[in-house]
C-alpha positions, -999 to +999 in steps of 0.1 A: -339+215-450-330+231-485-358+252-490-357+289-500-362+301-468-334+281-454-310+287-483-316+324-474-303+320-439-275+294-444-248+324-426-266+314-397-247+276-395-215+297-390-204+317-362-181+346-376-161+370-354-190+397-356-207+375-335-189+372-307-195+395-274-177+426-278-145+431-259-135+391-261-099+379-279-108+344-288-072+337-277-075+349-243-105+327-241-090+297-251-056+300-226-033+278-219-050+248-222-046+242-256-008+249-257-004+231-222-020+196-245+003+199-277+036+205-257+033+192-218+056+159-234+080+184-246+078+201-210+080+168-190+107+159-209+128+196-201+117+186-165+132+160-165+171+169-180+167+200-155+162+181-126+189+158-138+215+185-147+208+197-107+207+164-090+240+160-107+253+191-095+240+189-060+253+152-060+284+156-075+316+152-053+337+185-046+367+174-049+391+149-067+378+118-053+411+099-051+417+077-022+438+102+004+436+135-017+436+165+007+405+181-012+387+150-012+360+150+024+349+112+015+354+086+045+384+070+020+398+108+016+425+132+036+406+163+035+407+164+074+444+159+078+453+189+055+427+211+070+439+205+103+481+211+096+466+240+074+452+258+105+486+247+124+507+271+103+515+243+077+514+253+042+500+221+023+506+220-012+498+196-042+527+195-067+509+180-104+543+167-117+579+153-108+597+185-128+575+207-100+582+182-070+621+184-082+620+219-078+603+226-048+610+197-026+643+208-006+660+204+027+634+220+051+600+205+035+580+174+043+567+152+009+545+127+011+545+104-016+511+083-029+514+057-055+554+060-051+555+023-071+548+041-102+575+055-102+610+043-120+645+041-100+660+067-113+628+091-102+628+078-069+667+089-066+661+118-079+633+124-048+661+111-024+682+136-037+657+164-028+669+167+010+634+168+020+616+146+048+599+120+028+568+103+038+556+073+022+524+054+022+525+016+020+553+011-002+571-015-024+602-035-017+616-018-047+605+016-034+623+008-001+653-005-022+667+033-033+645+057-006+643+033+029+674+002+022+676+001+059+638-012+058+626-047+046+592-060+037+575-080+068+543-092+052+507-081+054+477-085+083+444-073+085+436-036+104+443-039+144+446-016+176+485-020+188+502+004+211+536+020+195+559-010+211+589+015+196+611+049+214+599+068+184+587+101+200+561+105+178+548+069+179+551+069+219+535+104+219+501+092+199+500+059+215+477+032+204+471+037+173+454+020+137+480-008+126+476-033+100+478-034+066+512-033+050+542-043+076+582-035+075+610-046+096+643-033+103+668-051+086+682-056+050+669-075+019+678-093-005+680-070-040+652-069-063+659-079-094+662-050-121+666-025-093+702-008-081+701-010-043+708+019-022+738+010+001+720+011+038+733+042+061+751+028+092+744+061+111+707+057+107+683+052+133+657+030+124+623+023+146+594+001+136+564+005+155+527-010+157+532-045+157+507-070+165+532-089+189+516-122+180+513-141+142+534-147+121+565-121+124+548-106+153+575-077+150+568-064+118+554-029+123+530-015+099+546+024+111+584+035+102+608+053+106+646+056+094+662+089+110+700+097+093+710+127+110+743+131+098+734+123+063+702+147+074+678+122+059+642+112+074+618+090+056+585+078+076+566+051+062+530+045+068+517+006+058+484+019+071+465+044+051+436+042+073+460+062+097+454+096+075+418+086+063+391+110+070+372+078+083+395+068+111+413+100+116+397+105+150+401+071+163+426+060+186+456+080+181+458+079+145+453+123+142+481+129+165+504+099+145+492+117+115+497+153+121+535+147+140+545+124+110+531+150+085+538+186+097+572+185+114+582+212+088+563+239+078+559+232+045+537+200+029+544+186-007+515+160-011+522+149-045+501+117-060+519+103-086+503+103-121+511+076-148+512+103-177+534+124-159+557+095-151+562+083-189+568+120-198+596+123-175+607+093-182+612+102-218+589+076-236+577+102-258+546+127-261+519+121-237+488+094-255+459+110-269+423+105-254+418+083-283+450+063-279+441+057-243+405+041-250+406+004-254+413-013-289+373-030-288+358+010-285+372+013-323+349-017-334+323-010-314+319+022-329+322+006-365+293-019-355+271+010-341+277+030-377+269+002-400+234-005-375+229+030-379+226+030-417+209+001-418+180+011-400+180+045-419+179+023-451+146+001-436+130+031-426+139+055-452+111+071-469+109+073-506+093+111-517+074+109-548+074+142-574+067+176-563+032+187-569+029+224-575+000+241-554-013+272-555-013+287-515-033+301-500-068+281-513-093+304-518-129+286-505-158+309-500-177+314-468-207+307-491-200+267-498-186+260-465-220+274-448-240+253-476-213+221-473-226+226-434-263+229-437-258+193-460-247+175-430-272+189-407-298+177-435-286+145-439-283+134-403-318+152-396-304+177-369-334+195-373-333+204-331-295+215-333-308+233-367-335+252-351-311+265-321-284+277-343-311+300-363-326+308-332-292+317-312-277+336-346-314+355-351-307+365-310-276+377-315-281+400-346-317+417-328-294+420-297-271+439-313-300+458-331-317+470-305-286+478-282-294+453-258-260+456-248-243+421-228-279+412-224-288+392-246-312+361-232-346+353-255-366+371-230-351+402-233-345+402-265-381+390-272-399+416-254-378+445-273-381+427-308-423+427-299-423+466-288-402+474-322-420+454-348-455+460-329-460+421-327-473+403-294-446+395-275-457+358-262-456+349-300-418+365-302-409+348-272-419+313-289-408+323-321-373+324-305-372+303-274-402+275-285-404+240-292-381+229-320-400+217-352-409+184-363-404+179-397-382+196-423-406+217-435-413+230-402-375+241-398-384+262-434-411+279-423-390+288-388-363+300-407-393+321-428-407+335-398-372+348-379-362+360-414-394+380-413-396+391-373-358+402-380-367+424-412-395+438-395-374+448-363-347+460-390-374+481-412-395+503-382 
């Protein structure tokens, strides 16, 4: 394969630009496929975090989430409750802090209290002080110490259906109703330690309602009330959350127990006690950092994951040798890369994939000679190439569509003859 002839033809082994059909980007031909194989990972894996960011979204909660929030609609929230006053003329707020409860909560105004064990005594005075209606949800003893002294703690039982069993016109006006839970009863206690009893009011009215009416202290209600209306003082106390949920809301008579206990006035403080605001007010000092509130093992934890960290970048660290200067861009001519491929068609005796790139590259170039046009199959091409160079065209035609050669010398003299046909085409 490295005779003259051959040698003379070796542009053949390459397909150039000039070759290709006129009108035809090379990228348009190639598409997207290409592109799609070196970065579909990279897209799978963009996918995949946009799919999580809106699963997240979709999935995500709208609301606070807390057990009994009025913007929370899960079966453990109060969503349903506020709506419903809301729509009765009541306007519901949520006060973030004591300094705000303080200074709206008046004589007039309904708060309900969540979490009210957080608090300290002197807060919980200061709430009594307020003049508003309070509303508490299954309290302490010590709560009930400075804001209910005329109520007592009457033990615990699981969730029941009980009718009111009390004159309390609200009570008797729901009727059976969700009990259970947390249970009071009317009488006094003895003080809690560390906590300055309120003196109990002698004009008060005090009703307990929903008791089970059988266990032990069957008249412990788990729904209170203690009505002062010469010291113009109401507090309701609810042992039963479940009463407000949106879960059991419309069971039994817990909506109308709910909505009478809740929207007597028409304005709603629903203030959940927060532990940050409580030591502020308390005057502890400045509210904790984030990082002061994470647990003391995050610190070494973190430490750990560092010293891991370098370690691995240490075992898999990389030493780079010295910089080798290199002249860019190398400069190879067409000419050795043409020869370089003619070697390897030599040396693993591709004389039948030789003889068909001559061929197809011979095609091509009378095609384009004699303005074949997109026509360009060995028939045509061979019956113009005989009428220009005067030859016979069934010799043409096998000259350029026949059996490949045999031997290497065979592939010489092919190359010999289509150099010849093509000069003679090129020459008349």
């Amino acid at each position: 394969m490295s005779g003259p002839g051959l040698d003379e033809r070796t542009d053949l082994a390459f397909e150039g630009p000039d070759d290709a059909e006129p009108g035809t980007d090379p990228a348009a031909r190639r598409g997207w496929g290409p592109w799609w194989r070196r970065n579909r990972g990279l897209v799978a894996v963009v996918l995949v975090v946009l799919l999580g960011v809106v699963l997240t979204v979709a999935l995500t909660p709208r609301g606070s989430g807390e057990p009994l929030a009025p913007d929370n609609p899960a079966p453990e929230g109060a969503r349903a409750v506020a709506q419903v006053l809301g729509r009765q003329g009541v306007d519901v707020r949520e006060p973030t802090d004591l300094q705000e409860v303080r200074d709206t909560a008046t004589a007039g105004t309904t708060l309900l209290v969540l979490q009210a064990d957080l608090l300290a005594p002197d807060q919980l005075r200061g709430l009594r002080a307020t003049g508003a209606d309070l509303v508490l949800v299954d309290p302490s003893l010590p709560v009930l110490q400075v804001l209910a002294p005329e109520l007592s703690i009457g033990g615990t039982a699981g969730s029941y259906t009980a009718a009111p069993g009390c004159d309390d016109p609200d009570a008797v006006a729901a009727g059976e109703a969700r009990g259970g839970g947390s249970r009071y009863v009317a009488s006094g206690s003895a003080p809690v330690p560390g906590v300055e009893r309120e003196a109990p009011s002698a004009t008060a009215r005090v009703a307990v309602c929903y008791p089970p009416g059988s266990g032990t202290n069957p008249d412990a209600g788990s729904y209170a009330v203690v009505d002062d209306a010469q010291e113009q003082r109401r507090v309701v106390v609810h042992g039963q959350p479940d009463v407000l949920s949106n879960r059991w809301l419309a069971e039994e008579g817990n909506a109308a127990l709910a909505l009478r206990s809740l929207g007597r006035q028409d304005t709603l403080l629903w203030y959940r006690v927060d532990p940050l605001d409580v030591a502020l007010d308390a005057g502890d000092g400045p509210a904790p950092t984030a990082v002061e509130l994470l647990p003391r093992w995050v610190g070494w934890a973190g430490w750990q994951l560092l010293l891991v960290t370098a370690v691995a970048v240490l075992w898999r660290f990389r030493r780079l040798g010295r910089l080798v200067p290199e002249r860019l861009p190398a400069v190879v001519r067409s000419a050795e890369t043409t020869e370089g491929r003619a070697r390897l068609y030599r040396a693993a005796g591709a004389r039948v994939a030789g003889a068909q790139v001559l061929r197809a590259a011979t095609s091509r170039r009378l095609a384009a000679r004699l303005s074949t046009g997109s026509v360009s199959d060995p028939a045509t091409v061979a019956r113009l190439a005989a009428a220009a160079s005067g030859r016979d065209p069934v010799s043409v035609g096998l000259l350029l569509d026949g059996p490949p050669p045999t031997d290497d010398a065979g592939l010489v003299r092919l190359a010999d003859d289509l150099d010849r046909l093509e000069r003679e085409v090129t020459h008349r």
